[in-house]
C-alpha positions as CSV (number, residue, x, y, z in Angstrom):
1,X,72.9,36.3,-40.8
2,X,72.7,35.7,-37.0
3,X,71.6,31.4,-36.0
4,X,68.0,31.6,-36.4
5,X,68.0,33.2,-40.3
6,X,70.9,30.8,-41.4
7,X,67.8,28.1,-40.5
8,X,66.2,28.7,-44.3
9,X,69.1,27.2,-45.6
10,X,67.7,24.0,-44.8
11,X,64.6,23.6,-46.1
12,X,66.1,25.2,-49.4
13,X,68.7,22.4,-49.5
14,X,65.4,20.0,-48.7
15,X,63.3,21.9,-51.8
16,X,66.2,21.7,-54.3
17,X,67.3,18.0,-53.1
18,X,63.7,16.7,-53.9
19,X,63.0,19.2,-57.0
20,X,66.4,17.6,-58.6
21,X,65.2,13.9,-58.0
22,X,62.0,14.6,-59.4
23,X,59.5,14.0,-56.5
24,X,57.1,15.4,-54.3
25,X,58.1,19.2,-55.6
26,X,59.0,21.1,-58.4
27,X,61.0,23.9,-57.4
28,X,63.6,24.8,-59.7
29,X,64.2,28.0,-57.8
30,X,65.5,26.4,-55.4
31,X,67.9,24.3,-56.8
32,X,68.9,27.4,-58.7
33,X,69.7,29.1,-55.5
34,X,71.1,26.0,-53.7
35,X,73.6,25.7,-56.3
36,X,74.6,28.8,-56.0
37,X,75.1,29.4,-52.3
38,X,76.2,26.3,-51.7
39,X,75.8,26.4,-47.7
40,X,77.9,24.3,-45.7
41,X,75.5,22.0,-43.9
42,X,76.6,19.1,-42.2
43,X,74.7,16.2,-40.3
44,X,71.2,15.6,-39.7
45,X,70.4,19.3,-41.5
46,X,71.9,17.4,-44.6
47,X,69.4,14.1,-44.5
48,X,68.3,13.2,-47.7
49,X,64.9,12.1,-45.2
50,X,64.8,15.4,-43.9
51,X,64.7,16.8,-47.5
52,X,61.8,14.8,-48.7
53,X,60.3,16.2,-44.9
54,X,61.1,19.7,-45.5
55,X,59.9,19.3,-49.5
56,X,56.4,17.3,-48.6
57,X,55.5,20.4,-45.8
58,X,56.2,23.0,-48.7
59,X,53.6,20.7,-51.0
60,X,50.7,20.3,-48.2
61,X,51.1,24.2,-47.4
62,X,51.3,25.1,-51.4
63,X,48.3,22.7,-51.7
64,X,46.1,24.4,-48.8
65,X,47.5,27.9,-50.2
66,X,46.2,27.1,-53.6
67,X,42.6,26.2,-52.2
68,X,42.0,28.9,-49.7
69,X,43.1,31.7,-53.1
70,X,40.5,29.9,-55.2
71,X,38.3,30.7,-52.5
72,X,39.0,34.1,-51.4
73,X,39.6,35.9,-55.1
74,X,40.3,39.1,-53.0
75,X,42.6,37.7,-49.9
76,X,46.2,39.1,-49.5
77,X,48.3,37.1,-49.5
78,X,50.7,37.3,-46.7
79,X,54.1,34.6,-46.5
80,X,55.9,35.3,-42.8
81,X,58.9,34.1,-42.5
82,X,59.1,33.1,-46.2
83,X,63.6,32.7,-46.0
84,X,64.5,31.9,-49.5
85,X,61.2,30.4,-50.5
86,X,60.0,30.1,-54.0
87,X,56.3,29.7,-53.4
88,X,55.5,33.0,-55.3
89,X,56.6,31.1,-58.1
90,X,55.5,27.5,-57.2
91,X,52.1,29.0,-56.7
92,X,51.8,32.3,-58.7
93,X,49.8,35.4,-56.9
94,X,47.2,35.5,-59.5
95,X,45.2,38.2,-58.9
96,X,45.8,38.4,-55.7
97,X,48.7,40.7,-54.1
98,X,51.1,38.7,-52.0
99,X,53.4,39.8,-49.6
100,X,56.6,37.6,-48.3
101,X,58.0,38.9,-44.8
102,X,61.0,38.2,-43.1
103,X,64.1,40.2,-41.4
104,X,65.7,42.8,-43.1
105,X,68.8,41.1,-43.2
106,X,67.4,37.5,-45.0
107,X,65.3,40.2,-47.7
108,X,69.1,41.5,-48.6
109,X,69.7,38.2,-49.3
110,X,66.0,37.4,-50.7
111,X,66.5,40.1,-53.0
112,X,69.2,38.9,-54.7
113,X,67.3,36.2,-56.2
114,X,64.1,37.5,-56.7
115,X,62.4,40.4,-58.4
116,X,58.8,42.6,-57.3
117,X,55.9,42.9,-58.9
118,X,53.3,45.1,-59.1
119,X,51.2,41.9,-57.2
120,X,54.3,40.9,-55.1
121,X,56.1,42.7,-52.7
122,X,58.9,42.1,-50.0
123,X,58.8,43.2,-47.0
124,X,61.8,43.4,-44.3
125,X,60.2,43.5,-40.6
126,X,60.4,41.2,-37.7
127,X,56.8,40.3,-37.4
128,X,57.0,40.2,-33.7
129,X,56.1,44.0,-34.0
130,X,52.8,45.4,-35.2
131,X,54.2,48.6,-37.6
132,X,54.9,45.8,-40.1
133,X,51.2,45.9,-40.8
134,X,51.0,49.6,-41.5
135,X,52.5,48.6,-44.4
136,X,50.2,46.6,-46.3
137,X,47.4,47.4,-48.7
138,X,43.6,47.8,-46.9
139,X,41.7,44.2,-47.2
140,X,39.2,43.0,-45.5
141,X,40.7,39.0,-45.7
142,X,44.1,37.4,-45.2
143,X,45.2,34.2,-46.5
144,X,48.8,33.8,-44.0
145,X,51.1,31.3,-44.4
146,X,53.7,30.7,-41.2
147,X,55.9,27.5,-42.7
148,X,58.7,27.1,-40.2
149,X,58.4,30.1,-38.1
150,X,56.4,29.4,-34.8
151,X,59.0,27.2,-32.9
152,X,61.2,30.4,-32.9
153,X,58.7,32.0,-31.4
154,X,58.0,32.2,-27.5
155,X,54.1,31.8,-26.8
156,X,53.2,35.3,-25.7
157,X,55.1,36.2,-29.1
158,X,53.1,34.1,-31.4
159,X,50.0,34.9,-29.5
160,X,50.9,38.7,-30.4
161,X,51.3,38.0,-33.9
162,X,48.2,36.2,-34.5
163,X,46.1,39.0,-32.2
164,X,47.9,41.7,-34.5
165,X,46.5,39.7,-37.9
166,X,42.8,38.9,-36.2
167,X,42.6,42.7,-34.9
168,X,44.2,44.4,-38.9
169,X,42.0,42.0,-40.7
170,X,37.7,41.0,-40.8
171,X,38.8,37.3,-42.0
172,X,42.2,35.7,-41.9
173,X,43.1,31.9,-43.1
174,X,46.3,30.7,-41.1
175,X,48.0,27.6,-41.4
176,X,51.5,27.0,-39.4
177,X,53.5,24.0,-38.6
178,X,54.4,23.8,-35.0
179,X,56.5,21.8,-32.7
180,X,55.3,19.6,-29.9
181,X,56.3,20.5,-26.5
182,X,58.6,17.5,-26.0
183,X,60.1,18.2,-29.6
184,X,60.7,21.5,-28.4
185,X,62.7,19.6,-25.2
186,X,64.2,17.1,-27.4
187,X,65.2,19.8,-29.8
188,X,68.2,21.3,-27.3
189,X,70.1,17.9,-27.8
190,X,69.0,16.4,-30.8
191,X,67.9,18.0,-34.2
192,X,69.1,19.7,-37.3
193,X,68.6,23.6,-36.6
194,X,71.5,22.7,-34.0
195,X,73.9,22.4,-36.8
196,X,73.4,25.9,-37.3
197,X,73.7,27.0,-34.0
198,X,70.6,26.9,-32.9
199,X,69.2,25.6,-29.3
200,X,66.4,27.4,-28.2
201,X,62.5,26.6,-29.6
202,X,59.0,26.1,-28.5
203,X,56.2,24.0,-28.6
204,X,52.7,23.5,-27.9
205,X,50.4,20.4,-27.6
206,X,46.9,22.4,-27.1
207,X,46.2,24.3,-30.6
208,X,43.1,26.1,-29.0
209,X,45.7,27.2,-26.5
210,X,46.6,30.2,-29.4
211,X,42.4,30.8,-29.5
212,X,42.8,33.1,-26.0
213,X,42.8,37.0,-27.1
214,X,43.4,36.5,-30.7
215,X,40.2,36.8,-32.5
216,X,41.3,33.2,-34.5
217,X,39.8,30.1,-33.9
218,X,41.0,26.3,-34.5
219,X,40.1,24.7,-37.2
220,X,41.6,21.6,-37.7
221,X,44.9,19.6,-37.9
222,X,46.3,18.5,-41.2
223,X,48.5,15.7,-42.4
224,X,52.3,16.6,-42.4
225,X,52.9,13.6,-44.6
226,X,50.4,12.4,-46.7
227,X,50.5,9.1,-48.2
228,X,49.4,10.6,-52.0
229,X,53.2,12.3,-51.3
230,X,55.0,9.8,-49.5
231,X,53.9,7.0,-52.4
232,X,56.0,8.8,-54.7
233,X,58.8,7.8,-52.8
234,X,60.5,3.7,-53.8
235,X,61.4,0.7,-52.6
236,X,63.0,0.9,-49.1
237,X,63.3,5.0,-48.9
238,X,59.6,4.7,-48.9
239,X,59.4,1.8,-46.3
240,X,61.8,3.5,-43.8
241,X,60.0,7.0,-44.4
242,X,56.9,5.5,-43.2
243,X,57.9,4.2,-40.4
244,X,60.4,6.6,-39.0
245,X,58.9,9.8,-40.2
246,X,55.6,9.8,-41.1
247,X,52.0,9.1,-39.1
248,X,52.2,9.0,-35.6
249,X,55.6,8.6,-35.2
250,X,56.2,12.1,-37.1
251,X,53.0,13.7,-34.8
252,X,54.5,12.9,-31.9
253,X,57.1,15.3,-32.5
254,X,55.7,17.8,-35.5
255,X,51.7,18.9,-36.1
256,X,49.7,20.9,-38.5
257,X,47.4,23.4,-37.6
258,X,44.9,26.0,-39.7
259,X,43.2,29.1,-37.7
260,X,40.1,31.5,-39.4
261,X,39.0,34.5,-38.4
262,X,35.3,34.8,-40.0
């Protein structure tokens, strides 16, 4: 897999690190994966605070996942980007039918690991181009999760991919995690992807910038962090955690944003 794929290997190492110790998630997939692939990160991608990171952004997006399902009993259910994460299984499709996307080459990989359903499906595209779409079953509403994924993008990119959902679909739910634009600047000296190889990424500091020629609207910013998932941390992993990566100190460099189409 080329720099940018070999990325989901971190947040799988962060999922199986915190699943093994017990807090903030349960995902024994990943550890079940992470044992097996064993990929050689080194450095910051390695952190044991940059586990519980990774592991408290998969809760908060399984959290907002669950609620927007209970709300839209007939929403697809569309994961972009999904790497090597379990969230079919943390979460369950229900009734609904869920699709995980991501490049052809991680779904090789993907594969290997997990198994379709006649409610889950995987899907190999780049979802920087439209055909993708073609693919999916006719609803009306779109539940989309984007964990990850928008700081590879460029800006005309991600505004592509969010006009392609709001034109396919009458409603879509959209939450994605996005870099700042001086995390984005920082990011070509100092952060973990670059132990993989990666230096280019892009950020934003005006959500409603993505409004323009989209058909999706800003909602509102959620916590990255939030203090019912960082009190399950102890002692002085908890102390440090809250003031090095959580609150404003973490905003400054990482935010949390939901769109809807209605």
């Amino acid at each position: 897999m080329d720099n940018v794929n070999q990325t989901l290997y971190i947040p799988l190492y962060g999922k199986a690190y915190v699943s093994k110790k017990g807090v903030i998630l349960r995902d024994e997939k990943a550890a079940e994966i992470w044992e097996t692939e064993k990929f050689p990160l080194k450095g910051k991608s390695a952190s044991k605070w940059l586990a519980y990171y990774m592991g408290m952004r998969a809760a908060v997006f399984d959290d907002w996942l669950r609620l927007r399902m209970r709300e839209e009993k007939d929403a697809l259910i569309l994961h972009l980007g999904c790497g090597m994460d379990s969230r079919i299984h943390r979460v369950g499709a229900g009734e609904h039918s869920w699709y995980d996307v991501d490049f052809p080459q991680v779904m090789e990989e993907r594969k290997r690991y997990y198994q379709e359903s006649p409610s889950y499906r995987m899907l190999g595209a780049d979802i920087r181009e439209k055909r993708w779409l073609d693919q999916l079953p006719e609803k009306d509403c779109a539940i989309v999760v984007m964990e990850g994924v928008s700081m590879y993008l460029a800006p005309a990119e991600l505004r592509g991919i969010l006009a392609a959902l709001g034109a396919r679909f009458s409603r879509v739910h959209l939450l994605m995690d996005c870099y700042t634009v001086f995390a984005a600047k920082a990011s070509r000296y100092k952060n973990p992807i670059n132990d993989v190889g990666v230096t280019q990424v892009y950020g934003m500091d005006r959500p409603a910038d993505l409004e323009e020629n989209t058909g999706l609207c800003f909602v509102k910013e959620h916590e990255m962090t939030p203090a019912v998932l960082v009190d399950q941390l102890a002692g002085m992993e908890k102390r440090i955690f809250q003031k090095v990566f959580a609150g404003k100190i973490s905003k400054k460099m990482y935010r949390l944003y939901e769109y809807q189409k209605k």
